[in-house]
Backbone as a ProteinNet text record, in pm:
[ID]
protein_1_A
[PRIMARY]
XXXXXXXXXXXXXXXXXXXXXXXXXXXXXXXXXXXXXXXXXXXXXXXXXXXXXXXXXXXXXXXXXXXXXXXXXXXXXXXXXXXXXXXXXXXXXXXXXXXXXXXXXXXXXXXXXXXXXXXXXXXXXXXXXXXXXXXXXXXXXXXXXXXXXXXXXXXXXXXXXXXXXXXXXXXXXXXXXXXXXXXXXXXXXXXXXXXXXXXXXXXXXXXXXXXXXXXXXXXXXXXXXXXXXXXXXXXXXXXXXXXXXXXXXXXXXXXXXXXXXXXXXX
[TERTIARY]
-118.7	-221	-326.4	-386.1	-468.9	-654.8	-672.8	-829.1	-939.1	-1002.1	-1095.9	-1211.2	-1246.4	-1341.7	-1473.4	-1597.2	-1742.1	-1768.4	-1879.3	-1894.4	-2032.2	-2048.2	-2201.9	-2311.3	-2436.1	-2532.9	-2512.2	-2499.6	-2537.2	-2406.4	-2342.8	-2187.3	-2179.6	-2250.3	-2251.8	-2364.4	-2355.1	-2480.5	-2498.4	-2612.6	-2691.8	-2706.7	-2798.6	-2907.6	-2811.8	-2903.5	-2723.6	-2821.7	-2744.3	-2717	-2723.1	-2765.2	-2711.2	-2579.7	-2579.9	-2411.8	-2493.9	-2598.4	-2643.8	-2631.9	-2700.4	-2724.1	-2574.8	-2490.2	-2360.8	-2298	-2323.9	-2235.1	-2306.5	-2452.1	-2488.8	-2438.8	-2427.1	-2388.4	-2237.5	-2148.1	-2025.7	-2008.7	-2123.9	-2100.2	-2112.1	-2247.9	-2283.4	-2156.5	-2095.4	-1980.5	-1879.5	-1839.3	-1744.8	-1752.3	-1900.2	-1954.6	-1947.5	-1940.1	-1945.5	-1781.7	-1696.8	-1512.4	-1553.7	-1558	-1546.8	-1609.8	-1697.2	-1743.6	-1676.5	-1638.2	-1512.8	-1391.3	-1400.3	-1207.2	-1240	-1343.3	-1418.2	-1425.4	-1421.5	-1524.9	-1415.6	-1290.6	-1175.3	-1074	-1066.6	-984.3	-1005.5	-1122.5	-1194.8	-1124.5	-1157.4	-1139	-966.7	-940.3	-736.2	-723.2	-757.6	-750.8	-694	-772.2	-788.5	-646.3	-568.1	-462.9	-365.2	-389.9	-303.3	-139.6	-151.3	9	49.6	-18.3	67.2	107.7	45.4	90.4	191.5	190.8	308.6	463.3	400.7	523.6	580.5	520.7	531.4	637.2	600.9	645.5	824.2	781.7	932.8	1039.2	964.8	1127	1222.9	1193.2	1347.8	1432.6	1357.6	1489.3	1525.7	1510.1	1538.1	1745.5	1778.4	1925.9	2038.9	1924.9	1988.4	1950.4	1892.5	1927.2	2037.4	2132.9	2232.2	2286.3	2239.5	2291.8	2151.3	2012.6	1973.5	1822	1794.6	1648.5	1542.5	1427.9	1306	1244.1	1171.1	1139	1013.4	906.6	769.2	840.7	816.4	805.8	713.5	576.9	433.9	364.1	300.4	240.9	136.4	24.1	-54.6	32.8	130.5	210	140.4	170.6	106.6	21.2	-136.7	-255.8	-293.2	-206.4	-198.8	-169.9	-60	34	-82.4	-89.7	-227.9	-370.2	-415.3	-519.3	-443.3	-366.2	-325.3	-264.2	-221.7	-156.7	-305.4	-414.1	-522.7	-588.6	-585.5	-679	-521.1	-450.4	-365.3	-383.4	-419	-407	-593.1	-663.6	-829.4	-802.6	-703.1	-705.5	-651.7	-524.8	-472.9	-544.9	-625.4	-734.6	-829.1	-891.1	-973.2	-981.1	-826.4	-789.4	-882.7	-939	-1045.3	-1144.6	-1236.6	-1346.2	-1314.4	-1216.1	-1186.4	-1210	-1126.4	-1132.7	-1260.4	-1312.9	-1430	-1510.6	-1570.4	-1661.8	-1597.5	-1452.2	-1472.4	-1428.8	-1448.9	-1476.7	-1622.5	-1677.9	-1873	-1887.9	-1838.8	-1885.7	-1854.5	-1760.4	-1680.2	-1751.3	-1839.3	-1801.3	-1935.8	-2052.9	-2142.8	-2088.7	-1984.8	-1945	-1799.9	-1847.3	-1710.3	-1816.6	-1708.5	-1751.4	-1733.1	-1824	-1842.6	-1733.5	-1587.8	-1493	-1422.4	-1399.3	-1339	-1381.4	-1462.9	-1540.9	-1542.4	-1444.6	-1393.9	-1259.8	-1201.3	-1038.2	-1024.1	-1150.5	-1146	-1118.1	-1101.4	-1038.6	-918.8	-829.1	-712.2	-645.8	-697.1	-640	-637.6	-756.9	-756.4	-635.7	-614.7	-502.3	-434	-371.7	-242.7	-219.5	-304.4	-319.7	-246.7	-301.1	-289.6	-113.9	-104.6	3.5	140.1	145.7	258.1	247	130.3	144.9	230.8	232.3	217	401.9	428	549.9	637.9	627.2	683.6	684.9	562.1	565.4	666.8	664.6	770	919.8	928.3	1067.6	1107.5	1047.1	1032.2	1068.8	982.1	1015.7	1104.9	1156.8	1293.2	1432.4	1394.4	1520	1572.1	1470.6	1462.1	1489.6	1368	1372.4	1504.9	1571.2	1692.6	1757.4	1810.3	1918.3	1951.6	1784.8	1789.4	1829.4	1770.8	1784.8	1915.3	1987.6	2148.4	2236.3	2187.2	2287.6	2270.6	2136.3	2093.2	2154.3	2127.8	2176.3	2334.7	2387.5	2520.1	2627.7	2541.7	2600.1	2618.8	2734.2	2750.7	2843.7	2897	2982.8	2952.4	3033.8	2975.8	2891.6	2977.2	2856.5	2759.9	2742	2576.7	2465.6	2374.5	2287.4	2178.5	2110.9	2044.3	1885.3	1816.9	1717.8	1626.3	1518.6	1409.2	1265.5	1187.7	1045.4	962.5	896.1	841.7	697.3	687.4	595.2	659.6	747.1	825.3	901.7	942.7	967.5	863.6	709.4	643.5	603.5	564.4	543.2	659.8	758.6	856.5	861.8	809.2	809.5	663	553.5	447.3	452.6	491.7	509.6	557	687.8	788.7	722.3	691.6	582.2	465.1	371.8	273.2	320.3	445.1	544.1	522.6	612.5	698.8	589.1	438.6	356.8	256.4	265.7	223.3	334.1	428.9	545.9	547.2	518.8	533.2	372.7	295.2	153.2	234.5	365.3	370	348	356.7	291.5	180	89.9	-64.9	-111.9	-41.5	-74.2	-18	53.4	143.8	-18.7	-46.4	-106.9	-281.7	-302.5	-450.8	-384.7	-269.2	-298.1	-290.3	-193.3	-211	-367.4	-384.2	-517.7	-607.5	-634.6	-726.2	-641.9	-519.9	-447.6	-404.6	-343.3	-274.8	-160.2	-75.5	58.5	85.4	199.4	260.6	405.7	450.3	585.7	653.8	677	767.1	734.4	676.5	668.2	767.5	764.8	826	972.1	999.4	1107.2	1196.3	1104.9	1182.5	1233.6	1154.9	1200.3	1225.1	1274	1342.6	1443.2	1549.7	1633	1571.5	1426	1326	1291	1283.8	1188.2	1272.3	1380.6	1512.9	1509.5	1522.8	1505.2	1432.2	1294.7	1161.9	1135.7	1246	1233.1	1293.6	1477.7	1526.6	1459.4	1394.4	1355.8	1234.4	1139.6	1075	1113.7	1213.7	1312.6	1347.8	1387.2	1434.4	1325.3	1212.9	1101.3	1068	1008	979.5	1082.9	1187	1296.3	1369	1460	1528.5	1622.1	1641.1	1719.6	1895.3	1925.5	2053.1	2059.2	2194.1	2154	2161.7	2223.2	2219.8	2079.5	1960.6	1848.2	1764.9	1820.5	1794	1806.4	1932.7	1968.3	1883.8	1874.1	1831.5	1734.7	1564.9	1443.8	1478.5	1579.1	1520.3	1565.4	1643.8	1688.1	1595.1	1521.2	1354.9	1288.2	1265.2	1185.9	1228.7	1364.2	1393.1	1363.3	1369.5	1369.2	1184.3	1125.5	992.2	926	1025	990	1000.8	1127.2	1113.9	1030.1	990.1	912.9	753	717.5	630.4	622.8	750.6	763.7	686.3	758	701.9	556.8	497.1	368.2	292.3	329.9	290.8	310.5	376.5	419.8	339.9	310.6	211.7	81.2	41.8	-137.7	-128.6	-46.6	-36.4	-40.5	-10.9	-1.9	-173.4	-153.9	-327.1	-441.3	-421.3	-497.1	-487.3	-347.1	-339	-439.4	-435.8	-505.6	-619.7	-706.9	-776.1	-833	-782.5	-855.5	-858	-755	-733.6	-834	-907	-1033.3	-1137.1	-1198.9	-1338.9	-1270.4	-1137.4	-1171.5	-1158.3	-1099.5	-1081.1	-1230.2	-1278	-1443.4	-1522.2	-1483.8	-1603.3	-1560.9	-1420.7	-1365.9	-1420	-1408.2	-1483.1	-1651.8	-1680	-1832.2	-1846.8	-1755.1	-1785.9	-1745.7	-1622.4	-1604.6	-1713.3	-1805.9	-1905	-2045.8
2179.8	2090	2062.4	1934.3	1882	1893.7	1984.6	1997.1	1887.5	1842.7	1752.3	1807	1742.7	1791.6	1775.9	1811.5	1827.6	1693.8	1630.2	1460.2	1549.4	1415.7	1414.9	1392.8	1401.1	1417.1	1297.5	1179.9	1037.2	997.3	1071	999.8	995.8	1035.1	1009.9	958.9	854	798.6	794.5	771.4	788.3	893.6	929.4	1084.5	1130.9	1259.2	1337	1278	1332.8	1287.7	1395.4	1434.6	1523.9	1453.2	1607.2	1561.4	1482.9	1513.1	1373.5	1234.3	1217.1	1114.8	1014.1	1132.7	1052.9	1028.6	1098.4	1031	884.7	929.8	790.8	678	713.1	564.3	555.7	683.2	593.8	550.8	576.5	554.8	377.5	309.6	180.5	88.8	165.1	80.7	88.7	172.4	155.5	22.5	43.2	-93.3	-210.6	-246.4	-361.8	-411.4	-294.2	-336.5	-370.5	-358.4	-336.3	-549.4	-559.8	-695.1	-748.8	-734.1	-806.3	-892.5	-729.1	-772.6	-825.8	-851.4	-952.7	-1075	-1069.7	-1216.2	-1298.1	-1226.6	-1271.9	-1307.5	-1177.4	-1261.6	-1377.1	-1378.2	-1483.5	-1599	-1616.3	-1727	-1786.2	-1611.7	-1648	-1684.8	-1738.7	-1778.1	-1892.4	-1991.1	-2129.2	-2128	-2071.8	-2095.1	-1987	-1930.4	-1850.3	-1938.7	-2096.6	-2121.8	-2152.6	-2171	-2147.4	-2009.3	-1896	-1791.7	-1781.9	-1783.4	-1743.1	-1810.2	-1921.3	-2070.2	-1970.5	-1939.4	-1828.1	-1751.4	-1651.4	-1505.4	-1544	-1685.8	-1722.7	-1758.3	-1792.4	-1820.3	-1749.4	-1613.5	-1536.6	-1527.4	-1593.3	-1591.4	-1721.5	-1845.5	-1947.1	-1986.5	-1890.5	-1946.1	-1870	-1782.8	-1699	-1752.1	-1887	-1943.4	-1961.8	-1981.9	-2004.5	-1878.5	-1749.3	-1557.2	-1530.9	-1592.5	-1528.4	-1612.6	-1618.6	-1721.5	-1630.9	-1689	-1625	-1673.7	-1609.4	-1686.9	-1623.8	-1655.8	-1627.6	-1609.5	-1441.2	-1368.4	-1373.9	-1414.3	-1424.7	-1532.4	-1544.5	-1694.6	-1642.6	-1567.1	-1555.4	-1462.7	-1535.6	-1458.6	-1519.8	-1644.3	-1719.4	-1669.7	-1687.8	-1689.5	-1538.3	-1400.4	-1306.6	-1258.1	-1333.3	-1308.6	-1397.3	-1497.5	-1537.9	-1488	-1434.9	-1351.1	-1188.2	-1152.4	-1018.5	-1040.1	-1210.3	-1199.9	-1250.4	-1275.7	-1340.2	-1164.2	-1076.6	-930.7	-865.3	-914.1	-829.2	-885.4	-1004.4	-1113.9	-1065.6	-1025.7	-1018.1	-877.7	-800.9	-630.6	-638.6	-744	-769.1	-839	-930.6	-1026.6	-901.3	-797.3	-700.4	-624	-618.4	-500.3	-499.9	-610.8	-624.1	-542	-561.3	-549	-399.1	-321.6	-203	-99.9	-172.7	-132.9	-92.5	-237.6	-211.2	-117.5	-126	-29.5	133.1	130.8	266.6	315.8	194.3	215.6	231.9	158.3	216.4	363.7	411.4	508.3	630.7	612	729.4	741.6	595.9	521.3	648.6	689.7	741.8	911	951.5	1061	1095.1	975.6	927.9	941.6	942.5	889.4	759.4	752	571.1	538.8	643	543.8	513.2	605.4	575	463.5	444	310	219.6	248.6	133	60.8	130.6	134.6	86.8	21.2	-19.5	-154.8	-245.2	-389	-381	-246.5	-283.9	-212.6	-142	-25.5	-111.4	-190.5	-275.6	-422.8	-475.8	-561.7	-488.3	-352	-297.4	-265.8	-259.3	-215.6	-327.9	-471.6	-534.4	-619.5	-649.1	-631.7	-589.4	-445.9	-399	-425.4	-444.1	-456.5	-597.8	-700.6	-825	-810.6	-699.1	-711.8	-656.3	-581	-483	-600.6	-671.1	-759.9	-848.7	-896.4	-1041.2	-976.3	-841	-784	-782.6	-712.3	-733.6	-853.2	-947.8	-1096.2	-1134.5	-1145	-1247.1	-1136.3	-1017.8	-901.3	-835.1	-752.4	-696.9	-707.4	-826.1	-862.4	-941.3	-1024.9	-1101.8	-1070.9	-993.7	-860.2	-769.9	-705.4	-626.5	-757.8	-882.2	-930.4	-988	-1051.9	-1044.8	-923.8	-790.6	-696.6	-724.3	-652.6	-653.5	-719.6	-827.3	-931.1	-962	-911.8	-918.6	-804.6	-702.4	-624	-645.2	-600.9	-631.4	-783.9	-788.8	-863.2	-1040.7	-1101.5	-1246.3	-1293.5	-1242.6	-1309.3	-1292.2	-1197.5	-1148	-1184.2	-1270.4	-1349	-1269.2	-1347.6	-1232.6	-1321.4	-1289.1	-1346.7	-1246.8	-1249.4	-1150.3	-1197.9	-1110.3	-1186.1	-1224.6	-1304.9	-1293.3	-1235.9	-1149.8	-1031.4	-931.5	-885.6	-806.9	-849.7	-978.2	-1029.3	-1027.6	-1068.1	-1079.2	-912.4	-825.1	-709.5	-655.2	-672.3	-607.6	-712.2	-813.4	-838.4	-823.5	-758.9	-752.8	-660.2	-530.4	-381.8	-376.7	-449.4	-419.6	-462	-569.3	-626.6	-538.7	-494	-406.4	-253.6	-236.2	-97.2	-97.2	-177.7	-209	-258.8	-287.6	-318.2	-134.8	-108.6	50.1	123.9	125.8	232.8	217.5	76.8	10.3	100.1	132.5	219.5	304.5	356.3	435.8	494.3	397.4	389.5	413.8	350.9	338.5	472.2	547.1	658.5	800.1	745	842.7	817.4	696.9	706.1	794.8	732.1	821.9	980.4	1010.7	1165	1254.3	1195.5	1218	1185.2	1103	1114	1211.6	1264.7	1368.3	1510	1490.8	1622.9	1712.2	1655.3	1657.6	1690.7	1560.3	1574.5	1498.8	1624.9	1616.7	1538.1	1494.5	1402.8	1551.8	1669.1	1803.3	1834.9	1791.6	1853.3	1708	1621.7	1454.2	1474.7	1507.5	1554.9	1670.2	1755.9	1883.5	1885.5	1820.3	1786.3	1675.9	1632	1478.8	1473.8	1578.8	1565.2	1579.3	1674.6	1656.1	1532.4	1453.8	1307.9	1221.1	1241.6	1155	1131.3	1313.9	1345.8	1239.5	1265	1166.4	1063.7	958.4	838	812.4	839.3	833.1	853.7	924.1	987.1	878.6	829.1	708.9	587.5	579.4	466.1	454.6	530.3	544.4	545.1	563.1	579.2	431	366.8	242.5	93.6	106.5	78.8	18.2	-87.1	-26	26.4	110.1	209.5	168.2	125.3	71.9	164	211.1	277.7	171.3	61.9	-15.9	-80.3	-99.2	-166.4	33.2	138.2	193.5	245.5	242.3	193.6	140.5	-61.2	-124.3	-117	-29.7	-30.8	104.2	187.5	325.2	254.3	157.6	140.8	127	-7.3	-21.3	86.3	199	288.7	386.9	405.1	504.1	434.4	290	276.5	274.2	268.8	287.4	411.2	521.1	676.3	680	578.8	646	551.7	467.5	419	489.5	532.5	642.9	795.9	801.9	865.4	870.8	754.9	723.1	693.5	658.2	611.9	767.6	821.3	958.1	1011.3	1025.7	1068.8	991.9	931.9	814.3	867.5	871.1	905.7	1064.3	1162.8	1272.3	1305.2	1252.6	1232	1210.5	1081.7	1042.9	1113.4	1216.2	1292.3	1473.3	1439.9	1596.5	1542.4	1436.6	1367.4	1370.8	1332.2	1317.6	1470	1549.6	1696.9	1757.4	1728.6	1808.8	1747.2	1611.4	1556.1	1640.3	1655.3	1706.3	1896.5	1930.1	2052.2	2066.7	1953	1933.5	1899.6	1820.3	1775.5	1920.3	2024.5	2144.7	2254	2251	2280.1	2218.8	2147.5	2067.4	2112.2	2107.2	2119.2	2292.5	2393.7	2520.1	2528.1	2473	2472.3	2430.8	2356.1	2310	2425.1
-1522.1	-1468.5	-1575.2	-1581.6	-1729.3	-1630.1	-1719.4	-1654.4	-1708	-1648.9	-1714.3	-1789.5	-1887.8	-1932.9	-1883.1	-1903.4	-1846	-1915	-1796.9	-1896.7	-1936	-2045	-2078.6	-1984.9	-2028.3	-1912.4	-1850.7	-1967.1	-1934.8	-1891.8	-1846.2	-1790.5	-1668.3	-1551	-1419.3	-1368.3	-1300.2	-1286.2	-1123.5	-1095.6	-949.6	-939.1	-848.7	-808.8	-678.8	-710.6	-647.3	-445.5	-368.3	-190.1	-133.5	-48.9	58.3	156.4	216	289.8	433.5	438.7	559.3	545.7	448.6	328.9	316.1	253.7	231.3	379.8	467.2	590.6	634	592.1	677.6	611.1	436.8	334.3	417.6	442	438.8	606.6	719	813.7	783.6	693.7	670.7	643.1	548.3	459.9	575.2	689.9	773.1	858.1	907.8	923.5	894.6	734.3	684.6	675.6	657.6	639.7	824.6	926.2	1066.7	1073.5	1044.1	998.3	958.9	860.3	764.6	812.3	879.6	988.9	1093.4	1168.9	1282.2	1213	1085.8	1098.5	973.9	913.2	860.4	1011.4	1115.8	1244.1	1301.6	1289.1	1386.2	1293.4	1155.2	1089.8	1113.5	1048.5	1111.1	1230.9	1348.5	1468	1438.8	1392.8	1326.2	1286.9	1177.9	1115.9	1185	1314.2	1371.7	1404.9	1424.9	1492.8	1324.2	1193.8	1096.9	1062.7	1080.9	1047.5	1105.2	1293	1360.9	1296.6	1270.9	1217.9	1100.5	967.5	904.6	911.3	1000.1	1024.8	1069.8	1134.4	1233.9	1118.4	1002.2	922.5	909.6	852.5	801.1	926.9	1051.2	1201.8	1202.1	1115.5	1123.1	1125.3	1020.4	985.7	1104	1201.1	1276.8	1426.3	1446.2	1559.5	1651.3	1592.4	1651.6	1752.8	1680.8	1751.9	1849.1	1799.3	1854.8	1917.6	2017.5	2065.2	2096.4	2038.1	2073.7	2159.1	2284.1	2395.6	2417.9	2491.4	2561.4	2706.1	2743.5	2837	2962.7	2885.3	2999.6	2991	3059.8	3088.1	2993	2958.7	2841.5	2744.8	2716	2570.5	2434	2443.3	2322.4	2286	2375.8	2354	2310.4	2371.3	2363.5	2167.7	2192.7	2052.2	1893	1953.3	1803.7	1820.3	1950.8	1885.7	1859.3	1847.7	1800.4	1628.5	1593.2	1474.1	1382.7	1467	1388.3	1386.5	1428.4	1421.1	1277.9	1307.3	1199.2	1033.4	1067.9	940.7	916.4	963.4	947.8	870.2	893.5	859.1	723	712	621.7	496.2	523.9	419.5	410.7	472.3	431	362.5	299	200.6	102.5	9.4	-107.5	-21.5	86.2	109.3	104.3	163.3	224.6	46.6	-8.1	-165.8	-190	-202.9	-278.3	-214.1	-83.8	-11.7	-39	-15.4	-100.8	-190.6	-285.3	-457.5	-503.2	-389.9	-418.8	-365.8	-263.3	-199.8	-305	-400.7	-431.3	-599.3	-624.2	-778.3	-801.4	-726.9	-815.3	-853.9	-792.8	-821.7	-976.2	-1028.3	-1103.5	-1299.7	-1377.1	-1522.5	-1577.4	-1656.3	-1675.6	-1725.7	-1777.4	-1795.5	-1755	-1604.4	-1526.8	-1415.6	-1481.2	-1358.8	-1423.9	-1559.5	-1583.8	-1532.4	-1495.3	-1438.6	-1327.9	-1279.7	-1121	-1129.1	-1211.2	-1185.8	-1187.5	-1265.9	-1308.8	-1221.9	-1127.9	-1002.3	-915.5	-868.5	-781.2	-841	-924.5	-971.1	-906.8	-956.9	-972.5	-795.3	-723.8	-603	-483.8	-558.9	-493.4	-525.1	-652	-721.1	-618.5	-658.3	-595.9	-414.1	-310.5	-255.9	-193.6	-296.2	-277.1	-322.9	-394.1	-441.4	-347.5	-245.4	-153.5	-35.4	44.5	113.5	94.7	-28.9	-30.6	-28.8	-90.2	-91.5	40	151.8	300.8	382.1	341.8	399.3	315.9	223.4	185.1	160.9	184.2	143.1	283.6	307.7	360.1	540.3	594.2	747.6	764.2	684	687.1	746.9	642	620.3	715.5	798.8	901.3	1031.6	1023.6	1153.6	1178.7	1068.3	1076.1	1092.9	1051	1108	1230.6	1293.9	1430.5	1523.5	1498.2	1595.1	1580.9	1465.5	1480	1536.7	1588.6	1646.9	1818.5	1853.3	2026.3	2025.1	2184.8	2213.3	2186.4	2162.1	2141.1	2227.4	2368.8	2492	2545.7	2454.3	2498.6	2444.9	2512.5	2448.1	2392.4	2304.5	2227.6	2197.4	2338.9	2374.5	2321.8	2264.9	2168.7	2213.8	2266.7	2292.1	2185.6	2186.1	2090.3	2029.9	2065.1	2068.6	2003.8	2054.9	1984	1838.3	1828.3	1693.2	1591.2	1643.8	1515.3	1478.8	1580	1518.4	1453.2	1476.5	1373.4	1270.2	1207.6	1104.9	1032	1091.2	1035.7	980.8	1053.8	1056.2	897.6	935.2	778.1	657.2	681.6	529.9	525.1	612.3	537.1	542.3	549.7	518.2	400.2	388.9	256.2	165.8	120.3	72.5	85	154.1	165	30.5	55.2	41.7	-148.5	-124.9	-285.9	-406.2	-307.8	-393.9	-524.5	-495.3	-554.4	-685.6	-786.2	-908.9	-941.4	-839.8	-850.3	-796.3	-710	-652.1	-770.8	-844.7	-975.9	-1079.8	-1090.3	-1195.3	-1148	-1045.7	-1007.3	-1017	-929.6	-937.8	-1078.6	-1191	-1314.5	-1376	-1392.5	-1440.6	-1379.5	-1279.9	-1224.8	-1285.2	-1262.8	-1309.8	-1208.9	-1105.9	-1011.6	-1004.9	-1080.4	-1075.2	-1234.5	-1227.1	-1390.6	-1381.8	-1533.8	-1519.5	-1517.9	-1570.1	-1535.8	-1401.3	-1320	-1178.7	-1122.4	-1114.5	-1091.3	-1139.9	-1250.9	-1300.3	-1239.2	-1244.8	-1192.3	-1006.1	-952	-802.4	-759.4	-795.2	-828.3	-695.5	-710.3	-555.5	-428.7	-450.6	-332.5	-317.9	-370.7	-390.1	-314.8	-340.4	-306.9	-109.6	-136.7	42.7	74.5	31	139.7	114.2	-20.2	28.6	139.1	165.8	214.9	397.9	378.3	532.8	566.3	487.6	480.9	476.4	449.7	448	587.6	622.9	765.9	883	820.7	937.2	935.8	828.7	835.1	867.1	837.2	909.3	1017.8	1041.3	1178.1	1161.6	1318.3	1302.1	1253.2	1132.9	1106.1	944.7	894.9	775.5	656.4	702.1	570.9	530.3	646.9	582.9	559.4	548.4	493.2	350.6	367.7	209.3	115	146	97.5	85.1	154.5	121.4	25.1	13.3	-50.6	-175.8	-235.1	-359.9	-425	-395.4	-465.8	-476.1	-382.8	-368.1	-445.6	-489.9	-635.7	-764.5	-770.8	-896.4	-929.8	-811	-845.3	-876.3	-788.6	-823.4	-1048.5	-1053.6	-1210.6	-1243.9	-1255.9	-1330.8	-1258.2	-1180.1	-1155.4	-1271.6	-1223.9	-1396.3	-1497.6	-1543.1	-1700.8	-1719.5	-1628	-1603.3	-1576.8	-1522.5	-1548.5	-1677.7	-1710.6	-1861.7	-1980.1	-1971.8	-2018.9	-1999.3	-1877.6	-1888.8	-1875.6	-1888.4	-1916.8	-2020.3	-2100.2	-2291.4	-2309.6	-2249.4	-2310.4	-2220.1	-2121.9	-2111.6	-2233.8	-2267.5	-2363.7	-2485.1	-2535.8	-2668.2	-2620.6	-2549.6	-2465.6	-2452.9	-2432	-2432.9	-2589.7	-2673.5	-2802.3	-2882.4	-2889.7	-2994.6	-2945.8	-2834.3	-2805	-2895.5	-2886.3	-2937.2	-3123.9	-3174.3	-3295.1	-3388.4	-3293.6	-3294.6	-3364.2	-3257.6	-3251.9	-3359.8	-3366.4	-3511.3	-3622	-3680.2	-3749.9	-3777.2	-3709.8	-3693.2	-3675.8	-3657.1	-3677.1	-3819.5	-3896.2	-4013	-4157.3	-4112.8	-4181.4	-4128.1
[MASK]
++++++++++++++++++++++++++++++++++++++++++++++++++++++++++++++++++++++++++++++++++++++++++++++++++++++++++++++++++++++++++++++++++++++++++++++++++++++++++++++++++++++++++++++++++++++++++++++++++++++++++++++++++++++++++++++++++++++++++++++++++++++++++++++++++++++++++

């Protein structure tokens, strides 16, 4: 494990808090994300029958196996204010970031508060990369097995309530599941987790994509399969990215002691 070194005086900035203090700051900031997602739903209301329009494509080429129908007389109205509160949670992710990238930022070193545009890129990045894998790979794939299982004559009427949450679910899965890099690289840098610990339990790793694969999922093994493939090749390149800021934290510790050598030598 890579210990950090002690910053300089001038490397942490803001006056220290009590633990009252800090609940009340992060009770404020819960507040302001809670705003956020009120007042981003509200807006998604407005563009709620394009979202739904949206969500309905990857069932488009599968009309013919399978119809989506409204169950209740307030289904609609039900279903776009629930996809306008999901789409408000979803547009909040920046705000959610940032509020607790402030809450956390005065307990941090100034160079690591530098790393917050490119965490937040990288954050958003892979999420955006896991989503689209979801909607054009992934929901297809699962809704043509699905529906292609069972007798011809059995109609394969789907509410549609139940259709859009299983395609929301899967895209912010699969946009969750995708952190993994970004979550390799924070815990290495603190000194958490090493590329010989990543390495060495590697067939453990395997287990709990697989078992995550399967949780997020439907229950079919081939769209399990297909989400764990991405999800190994991201474990190695988690890897290397570990192995990477594990290095430049060993360099990173060996100057401050080469420094004091130096300066006992003189």
């Amino acid at each position: 494990m890579i210990h950090r070194t002690q910053p300089e005086p001038d490397e942490i900035d803001g006056n220290e808090m009590g633990f009252l203090d800090h609940l009340e700051e992060f009770r404020w900031r819960l507040i302001k994300i809670l705003i956020s997602v009120v007042i981003l739903a509200m807006g998604s209301f407005i563009f709620s029958d394009r979202i739904i329009q949206w969500l309905l494509l990857p069932s488009r080429p599968l009309h013919t196996n399978m119809t989506i129908q409204v169950l209740k007389v307030q289904g609609l109205l039900m279903l776009k204010i629930w996809v306008a509160c999901a789409a408000g949670v979803v547009l909040s992710v920046p705000v959610l970031g940032y509020q607790l990238w402030a809450f956390i930022a005065p307990g941090l070193y100034r160079h690591e508060k530098r790393l917050a545009p490119m965490i937040a890129g990288a954050v958003t990045l892979f999420f955006c990369i896991g989503a689209l894998f979801a909607y054009f790979i992934l929901i297809p794939f699962a809704l043509a097995f699905l529906t292609g299982i069972g007798a011809a004559e059995i109609q394969r009427n789907i509410s549609i309530d139940y259709y859009i949450r299983f395609v929301i679910q899967l895209v912010i899965a699969a946009g969750l599941v995708f952190q993994m890099p970004v979550l390799s690289f924070l815990l290495t840098r603190v000194g958490i987790l090493t590329p010989a610990f990543m390495r060495r339990y590697w067939r453990h790793a395997i287990i709990v994509i697989l078992i995550i694969s399967a949780f997020i999922t439907p229950p079919d093994p081939l769209s399990m399969i297909l989400m764990a493939m991405p999800l190994l090749l991201l474990y190695e390149i988690s890897y290397w990215i570990s192995r990477l800021v594990y290095r430049r934290n060993r360099l990173g510790e060996e100057e401050p002691h080469a420094e004091s050598g130096t300066a006992n030598d003189t």
